[in-house]
C-alpha positions as CSV (number, residue, x, y, z in Angstrom):
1,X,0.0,0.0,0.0
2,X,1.1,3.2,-1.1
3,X,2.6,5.4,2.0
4,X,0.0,8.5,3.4
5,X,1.5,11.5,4.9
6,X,-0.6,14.9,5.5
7,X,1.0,18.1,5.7
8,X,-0.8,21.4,7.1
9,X,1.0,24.1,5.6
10,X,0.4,27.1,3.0
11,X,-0.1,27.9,-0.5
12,X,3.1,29.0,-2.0
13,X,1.6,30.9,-5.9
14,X,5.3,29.6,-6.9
15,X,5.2,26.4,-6.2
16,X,8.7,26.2,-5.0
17,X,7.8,26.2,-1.1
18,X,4.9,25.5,1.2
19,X,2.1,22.9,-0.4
20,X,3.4,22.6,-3.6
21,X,6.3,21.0,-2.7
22,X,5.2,18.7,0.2
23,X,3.6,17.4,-2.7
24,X,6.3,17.4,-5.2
25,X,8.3,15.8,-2.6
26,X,5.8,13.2,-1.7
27,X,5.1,11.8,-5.2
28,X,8.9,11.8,-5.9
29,X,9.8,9.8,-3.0
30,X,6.7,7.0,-3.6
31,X,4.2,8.5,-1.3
32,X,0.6,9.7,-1.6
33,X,0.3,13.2,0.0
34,X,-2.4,14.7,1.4
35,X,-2.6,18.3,2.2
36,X,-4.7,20.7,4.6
37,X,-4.9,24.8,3.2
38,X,-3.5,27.2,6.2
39,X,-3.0,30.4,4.1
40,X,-2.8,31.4,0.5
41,X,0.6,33.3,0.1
42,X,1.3,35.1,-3.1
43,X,4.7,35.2,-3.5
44,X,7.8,34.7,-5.8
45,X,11.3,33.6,-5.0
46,X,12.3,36.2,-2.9
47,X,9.1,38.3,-2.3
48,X,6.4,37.5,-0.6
49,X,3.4,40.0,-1.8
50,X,0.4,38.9,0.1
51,X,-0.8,36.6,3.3
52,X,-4.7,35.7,3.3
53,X,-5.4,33.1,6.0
54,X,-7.7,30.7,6.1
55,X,-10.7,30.5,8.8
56,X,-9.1,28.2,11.7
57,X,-12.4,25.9,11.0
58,X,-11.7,25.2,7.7
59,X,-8.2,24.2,8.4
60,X,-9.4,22.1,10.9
61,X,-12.4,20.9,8.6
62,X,-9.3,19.3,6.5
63,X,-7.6,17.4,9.0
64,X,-10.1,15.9,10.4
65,X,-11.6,14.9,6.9
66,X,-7.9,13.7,5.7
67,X,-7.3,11.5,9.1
68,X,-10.7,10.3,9.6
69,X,-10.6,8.5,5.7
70,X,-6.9,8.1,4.6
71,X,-4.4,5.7,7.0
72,X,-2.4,8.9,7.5
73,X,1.3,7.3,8.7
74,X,2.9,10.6,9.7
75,X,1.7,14.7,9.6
76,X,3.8,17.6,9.0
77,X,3.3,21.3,9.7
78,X,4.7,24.1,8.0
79,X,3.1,27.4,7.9
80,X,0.4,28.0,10.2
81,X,0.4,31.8,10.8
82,X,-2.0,32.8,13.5
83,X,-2.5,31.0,17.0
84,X,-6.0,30.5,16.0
85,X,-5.0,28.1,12.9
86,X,-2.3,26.3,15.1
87,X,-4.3,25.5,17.7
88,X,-7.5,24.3,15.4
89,X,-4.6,22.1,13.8
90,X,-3.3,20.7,17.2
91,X,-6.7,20.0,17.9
92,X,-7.1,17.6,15.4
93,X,-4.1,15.8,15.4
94,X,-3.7,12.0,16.8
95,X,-1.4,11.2,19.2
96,X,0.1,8.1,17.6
97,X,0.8,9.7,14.1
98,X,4.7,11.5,14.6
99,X,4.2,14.9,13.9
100,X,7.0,16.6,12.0
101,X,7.1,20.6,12.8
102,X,8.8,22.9,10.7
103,X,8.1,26.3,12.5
104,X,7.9,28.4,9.5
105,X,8.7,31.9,11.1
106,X,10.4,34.1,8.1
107,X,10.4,33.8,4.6
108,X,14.2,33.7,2.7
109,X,13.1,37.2,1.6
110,X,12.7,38.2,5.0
111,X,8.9,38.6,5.0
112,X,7.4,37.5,8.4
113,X,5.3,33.9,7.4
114,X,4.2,34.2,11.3
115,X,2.3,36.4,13.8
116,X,4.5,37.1,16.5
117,X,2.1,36.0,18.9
118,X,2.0,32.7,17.4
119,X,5.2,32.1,19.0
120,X,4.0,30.8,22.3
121,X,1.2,28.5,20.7
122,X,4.1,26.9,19.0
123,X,5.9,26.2,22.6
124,X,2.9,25.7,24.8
125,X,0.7,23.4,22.3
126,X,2.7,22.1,19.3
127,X,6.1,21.3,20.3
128,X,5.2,19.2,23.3
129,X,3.6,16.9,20.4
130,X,6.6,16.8,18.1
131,X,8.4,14.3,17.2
132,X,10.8,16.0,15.6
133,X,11.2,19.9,15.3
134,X,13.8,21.3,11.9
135,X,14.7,25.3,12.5
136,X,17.1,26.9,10.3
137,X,19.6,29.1,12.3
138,X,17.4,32.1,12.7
139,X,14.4,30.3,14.1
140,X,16.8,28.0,16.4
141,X,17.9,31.5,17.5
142,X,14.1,32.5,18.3
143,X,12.9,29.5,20.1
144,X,16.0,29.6,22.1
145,X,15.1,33.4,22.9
146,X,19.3,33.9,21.9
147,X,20.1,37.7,20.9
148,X,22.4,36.4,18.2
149,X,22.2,33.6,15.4
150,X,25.0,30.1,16.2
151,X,28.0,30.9,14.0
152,X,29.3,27.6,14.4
153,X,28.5,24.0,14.7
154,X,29.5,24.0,18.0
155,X,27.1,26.6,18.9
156,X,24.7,25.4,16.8
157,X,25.0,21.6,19.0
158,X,24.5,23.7,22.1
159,X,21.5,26.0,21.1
160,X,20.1,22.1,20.0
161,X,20.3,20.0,22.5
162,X,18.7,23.3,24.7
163,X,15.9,23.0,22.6
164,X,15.6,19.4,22.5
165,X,15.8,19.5,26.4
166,X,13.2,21.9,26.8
167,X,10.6,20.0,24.8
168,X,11.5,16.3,24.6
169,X,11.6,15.5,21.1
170,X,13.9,15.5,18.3
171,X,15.7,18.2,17.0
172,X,17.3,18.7,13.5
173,X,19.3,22.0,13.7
174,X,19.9,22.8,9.8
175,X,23.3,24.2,9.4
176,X,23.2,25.3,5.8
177,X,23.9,29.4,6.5
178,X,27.0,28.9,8.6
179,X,30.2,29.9,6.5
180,X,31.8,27.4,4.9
181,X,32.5,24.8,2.1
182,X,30.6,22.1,4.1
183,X,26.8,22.1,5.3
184,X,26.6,20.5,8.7
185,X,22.9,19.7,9.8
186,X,22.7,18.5,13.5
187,X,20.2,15.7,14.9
188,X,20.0,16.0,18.2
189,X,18.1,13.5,20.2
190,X,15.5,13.8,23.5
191,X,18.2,11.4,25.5
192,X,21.3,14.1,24.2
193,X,23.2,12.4,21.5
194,X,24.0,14.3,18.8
195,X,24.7,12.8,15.5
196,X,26.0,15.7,12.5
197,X,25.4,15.0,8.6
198,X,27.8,17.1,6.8
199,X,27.8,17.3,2.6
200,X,29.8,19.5,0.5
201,X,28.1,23.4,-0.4
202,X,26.4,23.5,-3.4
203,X,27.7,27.0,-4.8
204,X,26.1,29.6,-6.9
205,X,22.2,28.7,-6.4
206,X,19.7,30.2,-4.5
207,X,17.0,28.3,-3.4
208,X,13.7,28.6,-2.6
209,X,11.6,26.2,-0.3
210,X,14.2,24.1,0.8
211,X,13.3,23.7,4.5
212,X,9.9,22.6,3.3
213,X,11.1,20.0,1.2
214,X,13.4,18.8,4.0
215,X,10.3,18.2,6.3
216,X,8.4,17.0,3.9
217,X,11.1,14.7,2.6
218,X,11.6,13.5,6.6
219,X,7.7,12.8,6.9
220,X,8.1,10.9,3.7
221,X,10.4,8.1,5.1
222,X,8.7,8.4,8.4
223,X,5.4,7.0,6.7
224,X,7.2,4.6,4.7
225,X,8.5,3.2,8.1
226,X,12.4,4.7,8.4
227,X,13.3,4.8,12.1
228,X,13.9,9.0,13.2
229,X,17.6,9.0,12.0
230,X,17.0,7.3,8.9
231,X,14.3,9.3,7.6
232,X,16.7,12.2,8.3
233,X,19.7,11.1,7.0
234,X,17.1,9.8,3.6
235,X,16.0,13.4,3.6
236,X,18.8,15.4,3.5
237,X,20.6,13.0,0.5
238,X,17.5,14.0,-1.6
239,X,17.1,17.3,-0.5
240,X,21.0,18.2,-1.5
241,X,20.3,16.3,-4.6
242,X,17.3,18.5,-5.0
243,X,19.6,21.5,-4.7
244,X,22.4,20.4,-6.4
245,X,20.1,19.8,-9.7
246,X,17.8,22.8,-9.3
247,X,15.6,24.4,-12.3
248,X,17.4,27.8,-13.8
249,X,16.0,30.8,-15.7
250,X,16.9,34.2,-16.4
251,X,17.6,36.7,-13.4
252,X,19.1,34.2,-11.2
253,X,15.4,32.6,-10.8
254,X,16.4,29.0,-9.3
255,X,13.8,26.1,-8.1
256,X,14.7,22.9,-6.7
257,X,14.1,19.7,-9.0
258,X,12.2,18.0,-6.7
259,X,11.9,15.0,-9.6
260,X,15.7,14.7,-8.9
């Protein structure tokens, strides 16, 4: 039987980020992916124009729909805005099904993809349910209330296994903005062990999306039935592979190849 993930995220109108790429992702790695509408987001690689949420009973509406009629294996969440919409979500979700959260905070652009009240619904209702959580170095920053961004993969352990401590799940600490040749990504694990996956830097591209194909790629093996550092490990080869063989067009416009 086919492998069912669901993801609750948004509607990116360039198809490199958000929805559209949990389900490029899904259908390239031999799953069946469902999706549940947060917000409609008009944006481009590197602009994000407009945000138009969705009422938090229609996003719920969805999930319960998706889990009550698919064998959902495993859920993701990327953008969920408001603390309305995360806690309809959280409301739906079972416990059994790992949740993976990518805490979509701020676009590459810059553009806030979050209320910054939605902070503290993330912490008080959504990370106690994650099995795994995937912050890029900004949002590590954030969550760990730290003035300043890691600089290095030392830093960028520490500011990790904090989080991890705080919460009790799984964190993958993505390393990819630190200087350097190398890209080190950090899984840090709720009993402390630390375990780094380093590839060489693809240079000269500029990607769009490419934490949401990460946790979507992660969910992926997680449905199939990969144990935690497995799916991760999975997810990061296509990911960079993803990267590495990205769509081009004029202007420096790049989109991953998610068929990679």
């Amino acid at each position: 039987m086919t492998p069912i993930f669901l993801s609750i995220a948004g509607s990116d109108s360039s198809a490199g980020a958000g929805l559209q790429a949990d389900l490029k992702t899904g259908f390239a790695l031999g799953c069946y992916p469902l999706t549940a509408v947060t917000c409609v987001v008009s944006e481009v690689p590197g602009h994000v124009a407009d945000i138009a949420p969705l009422p938090p009973k229609i996003v719920a509406s969805q999930i319960r729909e998706c889990l009550r009629t698919f064998p959902v294996a495993a859920v993701k969440t990327g953008m969920l805005y408001s603390t309305e919409i995360l806690r309809a979500a959280v409301d739906e979700l079972p416990q059994h099904i790992p949740v993976v959260v990518d805490p979509v905070m701020i676009a590459t652009a810059g553009d806030p993809l979050m209320l910054a009240s939605t902070l503290q619904a993330y912490e008080s209702d959504l990370f106690p349910r994650a099995a795994l959580i995937t912050p890029n170095l900004d949002e590590l920053a954030a969550l760990c209330r730290h003035d300043e961004t890691p600089d290095t993969v030392d830093e960028l352990a520490s500011a990790a296994v904090e989080l991890s401590r705080a919460y009790g799940c799984a964190i993958l600490a993505k390393g990819g903005h630190l200087a350097g040749d190398t890209c080190t990504d950090l899984l840090v694990l709720p009993d402390g062990s630390v375990t780094p996956f380093s590839h060489a830097r693809t240079i000269g591209i500029s990607t769009h999306g490419t934490g949401c194909t990460l946790s979507s790629a992660i969910t992926a093996f997680l449905a199939k039935g990969a144990a935690l550092p497995e799916a991760v490990e999975s997810a990061l080869a296509y990911t960079s592979r993803a990267i590495a063989s990205s769509h081009r067009w004029e202007h420096d416009l790049f989109a991953l190849n998610h068929g990679s």
